[in-house]
C-alpha positions in Angstrom: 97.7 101.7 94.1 100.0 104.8 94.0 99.6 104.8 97.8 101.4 100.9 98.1 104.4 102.5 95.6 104.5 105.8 97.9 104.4 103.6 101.3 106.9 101.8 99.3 109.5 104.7 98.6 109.2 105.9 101.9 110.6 102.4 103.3 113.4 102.7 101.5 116.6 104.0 102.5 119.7 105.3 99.2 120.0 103.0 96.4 116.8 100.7 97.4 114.6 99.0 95.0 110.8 98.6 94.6 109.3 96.1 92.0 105.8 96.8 90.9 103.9 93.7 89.2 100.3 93.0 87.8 99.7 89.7 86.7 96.0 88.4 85.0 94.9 85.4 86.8 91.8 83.4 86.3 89.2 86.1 86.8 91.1 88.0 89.2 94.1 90.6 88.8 97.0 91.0 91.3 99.0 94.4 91.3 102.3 93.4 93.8 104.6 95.9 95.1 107.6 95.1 97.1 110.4 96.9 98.7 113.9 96.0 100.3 113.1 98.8 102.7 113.0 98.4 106.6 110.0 96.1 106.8 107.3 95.9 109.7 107.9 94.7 112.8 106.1 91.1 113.8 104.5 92.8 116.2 103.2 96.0 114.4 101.6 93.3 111.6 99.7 91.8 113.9 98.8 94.2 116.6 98.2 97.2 114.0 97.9 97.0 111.1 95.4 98.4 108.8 93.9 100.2 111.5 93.3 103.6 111.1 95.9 106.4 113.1 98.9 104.1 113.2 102.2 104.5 111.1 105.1 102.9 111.5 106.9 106.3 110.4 107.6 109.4 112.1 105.2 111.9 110.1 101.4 111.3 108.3 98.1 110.1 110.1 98.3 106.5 109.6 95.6 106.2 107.2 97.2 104.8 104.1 97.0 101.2 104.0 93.4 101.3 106.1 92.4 103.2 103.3 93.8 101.4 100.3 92.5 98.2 102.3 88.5 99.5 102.5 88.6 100.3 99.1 90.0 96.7 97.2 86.9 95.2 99.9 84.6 97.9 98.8 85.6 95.6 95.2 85.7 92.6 96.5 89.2 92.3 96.4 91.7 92.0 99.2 95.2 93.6 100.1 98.1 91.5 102.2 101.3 92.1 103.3 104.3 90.0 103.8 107.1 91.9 105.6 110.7 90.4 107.0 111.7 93.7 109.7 115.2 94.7 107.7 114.6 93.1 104.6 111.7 94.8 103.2 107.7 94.5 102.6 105.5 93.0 100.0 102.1 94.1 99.6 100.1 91.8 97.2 96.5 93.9 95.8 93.7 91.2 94.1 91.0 92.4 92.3 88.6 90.4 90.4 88.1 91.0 86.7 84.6 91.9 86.1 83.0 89.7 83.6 83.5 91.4 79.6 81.9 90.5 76.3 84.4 88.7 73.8 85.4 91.6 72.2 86.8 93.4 75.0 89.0 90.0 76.1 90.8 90.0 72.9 93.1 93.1 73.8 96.6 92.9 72.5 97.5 94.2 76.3 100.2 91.6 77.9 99.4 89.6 80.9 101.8 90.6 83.2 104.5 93.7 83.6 107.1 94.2 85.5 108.9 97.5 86.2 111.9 98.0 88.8 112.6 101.5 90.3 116.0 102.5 91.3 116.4 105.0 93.7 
């Protein structure tokens, strides 16, 4: 998950903003981090993405979100993007909850958080 934020950050240009949000859904959990950075070009999204070696920025190897993506399937969870080029990206993590006795349900842990980071 600290990849998405970082791939986040690195979108962004002075005084952008990422929003980070998990929300508990029926048996799954989605962790959602967006930016109102530069976005990925149409063609980039369909052509490339997720594949290993290939970065829409100047510098690292392109690894990031291949990586991030084999590990929620190694889970059996998923990882999408939704990304307007000059408006920003939103990448959507889902995870389901592995099943828990009673007990552990009953946490006093709330649903859903949202944070909002200012550069």
């Amino acid at each position: 998950m600290s990849r998405l934020v970082l791939n986040a950050q690195e979108a962004l240009s002075a005084g952008g903003t990422i929003t980070v949000k998990t929300v508990a859904l029926d048996g799954t959990v989605e962790f959602c981090v967006a930016d109102d950075g530069k976005g990925i070009s149409r063609d980039f999204m369909e052509k490339e993405l997720f594949l290993p070696f290939h970065t829409t920025k100047g510098t690292g190897l392109g690894i990031g979100l291949f990586q991030s993506k084999k590990i929620m399937e190694a889970h059996e969870g998923s990882i999408h993007l939704r990304s307007v080029e000059g408006e920003g990206t939103t990448v959507t993590a889902t995870s389901p909850v592995p099943h828990q006795s009673v007990e552990s349900q009953t946490s006093t842990q709330p649903k859903g958080v949202d944070w909002h980071l200012e550069e």
